[in-house]
C-alpha positions, 0 to 999 in steps of 0.5 A: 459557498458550498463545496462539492459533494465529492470534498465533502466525502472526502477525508484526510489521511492519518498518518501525514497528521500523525508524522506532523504530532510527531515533528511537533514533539521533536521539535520541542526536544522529545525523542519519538520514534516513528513506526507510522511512515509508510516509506521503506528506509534503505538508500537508492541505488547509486545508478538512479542518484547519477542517472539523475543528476545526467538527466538535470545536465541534459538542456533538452529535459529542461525545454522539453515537456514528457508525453502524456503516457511517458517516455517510451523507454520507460513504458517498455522497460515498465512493460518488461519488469511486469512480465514474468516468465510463463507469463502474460507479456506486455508491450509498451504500449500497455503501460501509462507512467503517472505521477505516483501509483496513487495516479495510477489508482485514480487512472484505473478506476476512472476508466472502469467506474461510473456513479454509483457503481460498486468496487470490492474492497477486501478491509483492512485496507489502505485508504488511498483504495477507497479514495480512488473508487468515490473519487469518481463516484463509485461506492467502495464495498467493503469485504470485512476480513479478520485475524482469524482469515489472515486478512484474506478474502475468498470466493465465498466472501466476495459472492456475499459481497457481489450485487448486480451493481458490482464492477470491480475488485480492487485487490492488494498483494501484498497487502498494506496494512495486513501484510497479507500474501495472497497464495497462487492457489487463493488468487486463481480461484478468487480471478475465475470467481472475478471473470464469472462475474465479468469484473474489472480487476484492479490490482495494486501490486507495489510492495510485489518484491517484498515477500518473505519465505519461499511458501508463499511465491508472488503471483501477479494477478494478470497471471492467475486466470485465462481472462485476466490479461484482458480484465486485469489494470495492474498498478505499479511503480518504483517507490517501494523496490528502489526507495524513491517514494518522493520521486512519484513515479508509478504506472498502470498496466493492463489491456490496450482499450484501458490504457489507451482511455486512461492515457486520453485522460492523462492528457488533461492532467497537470504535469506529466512526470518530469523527464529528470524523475522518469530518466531515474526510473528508467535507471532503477528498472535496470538495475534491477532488484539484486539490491533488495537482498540485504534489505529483505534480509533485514526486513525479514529478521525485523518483521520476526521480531515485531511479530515476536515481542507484541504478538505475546502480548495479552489483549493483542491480536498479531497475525505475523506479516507475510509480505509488504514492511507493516504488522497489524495489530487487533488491540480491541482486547485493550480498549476500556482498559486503564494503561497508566491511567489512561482509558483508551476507548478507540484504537485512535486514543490508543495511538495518541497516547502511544504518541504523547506518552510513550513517544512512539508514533504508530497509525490508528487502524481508523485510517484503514477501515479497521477501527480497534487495530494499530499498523506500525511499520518495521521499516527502520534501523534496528536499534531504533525498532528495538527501542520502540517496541520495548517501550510499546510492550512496556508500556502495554504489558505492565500498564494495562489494568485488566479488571479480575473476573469474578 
């Protein structure tokens, strides 16, 4: 029997399969380390933990099913952390909770895209970007972005990109796996390019509170233009800032007329987000994000060190992250090299042989449209992140053959 067209395009994501090779390996007796999984690794607030276990003790969460758009009380509060001061202010009834921002990506290109439309893809990118635009039929565009423009696309490259066909940009700040930070300055110019082309924008905001040094201040995309409030679908949720990335609660922000169609067809989904998930949420919204501080601490002083030891290393590319848990690396001055008698000719070899022979897991930048690069995490303790990084530099730096040049 044939499968539909939509599965037939659709691919499997990477880094689930890496973390399986890399479970696989453990399970024989090998020490991997993993700098490949997307989670952050610090704990939950204690408030959410026990804001949960009164949610499973309340008999009404058991009978009761959530509606489809959320509590309110979690949509208001949603509503109030995404309105920064001086900015533009939500209500609760333009926030919908899914079941992750993965839903909510899907939620917000299932309301501005039809068949055939376009959406701007800045690449690299996460991959989950792309699924959600061909998911509903559009067609992911994309923006190539290098080393040399921080990741970062501009006016100009996005006017290169625009065809008539075009409906939306679907834009990350801070970005996975670049670790780009868009600047103010950058993103108000690339939101008045957007509303003169009167496009959707969708931006994926999720990694908005990890952002290092004060140059680079976060600016939320609804915020960057005049028009954006009414053009802007904002996803977010608590999986990054509060560690809850197995509670899969996200949500979509943006004008009323969006985000009442998206809360129509959430309706027809399967399974709102549980009540004992969205009573954490709620829990997590207030307290806050006074706990981030040691963990940006932290963060920032593993992000300087992993930009230190591989961005030395020759053959290899690293623009130092600004924002988000992930370095790029560009190891396409690697490729065709013999490393320990091992010839990689793709990124994707690179990584498995990172994984079978040194025994450290790292994602292949295929997964990103970003064929020639590897994304490693550096969201781990930091004697485990030391080692890692000692045996990839190792490993890189003393194995690599570079034929002499006559």
């Amino acid at each position: 029997m044939k499968l539909s067209s939509r599965v037939r395009r659709s691919r499997a994501p990477a880094v689930p399969t890496v973390a399986a090779q890399a479970a696989a390996l453990r399970a024989a007796g090998r020490r991997v380390i993993s700098l490949a999984a997307d989670e952050p690794d610090f704990a939950v607030p204690e408030p959410v933990l026990e804001a949960a276990r009164r949610a499973c003790a309340t008999s009404a969460n058991h009978r009761h099913a959530s509606p489809p758009a959320g509590w309110p009380r979690l949509r208001a509060a949603a509503a109030q952390a995404l309105s920064a001061p001086g900015g533009t202010a939500l209500a609760e009834d333009q926030v919908v909770v899914t079941n992750g921002a993965r839903q909510a990506l899907l939620l917000a290109c299932a309301v501005t895209v039809d068949a055939g439309d376009e959406v701007l893809l800045p690449v690299p990118s996460w991959p989950g970007h792309s699924a959600a635009v061909t998911h509903h039929g559009g067609v992911p565009v994309p923006v190539p972005t290098t080393a040399e423009t921080a990741y970062k696309v501009t006016p100009q490259s996005l006017e290169a990109a625009w065809t008539p066909r075009t409906t939306a940009l679907l834009l990350g700040s801070p970005a996975n796996p670049t670790g780009t930070v868009y600047t103010p300055a950058e993103l108000r110019a690339i939101a008045a390019w957007a509303a003169a082309h009167d496009l959707w924008v969708i931006s994926d905001e999720v990694y908005q509170h990890f952002v290092y040094g004060r140059d680079t201040p976060f600016l939320a995309l609804r915020d960057a233009h005049e028009s954006m409030p009414e053009r802007c679908l904002t996803v977010h949720g608590v999986s990054r800032t509060y560690a809850m990335t197995g509670w899969r609660v996200g949500w979509l922000a943006g004008p009323r007329p969006a985000i009442a169609a998206a809360t129509a067809l959430r309706s027809h989904l399967p399974a709102p987000v549980s009540n004992v998930a969205q009573a954490a949420a709620l829990a997590a919204l207030d307290c806050g994000t006074s706990h981030l501080s040691p963990v940006l601490a932290a963060l920032d002083r593993r992000r300087t060190l992993t930009h230190q030891v591989l961005g030395g290393l020759r053959g290899v590319q690293c623009v130092e992250p600004r924002g988000g848990y992930f370095c790029l690396l560009d190891v396409r001055g690697l490729l065709g090299k013999e490393i320990h008698g091992h010839v990689p000719r793709t990124s994707r070899d690179l990584a498995e042989y990172l994984l079978n022979q040194v025994l450290v897991a790292v994602a292949p930048g295929e997964e990103f449209d970003a064929p020639g690069h590897l994304r490693l995490s550096y969201a781990l303790a930091d004697e485990p992140l030391v080692n890692a990084l000692a045996l990839v530099q190792r490993a890189l730096a003393h194995g690599v053959h570079h034929p002499a040049h006559h």
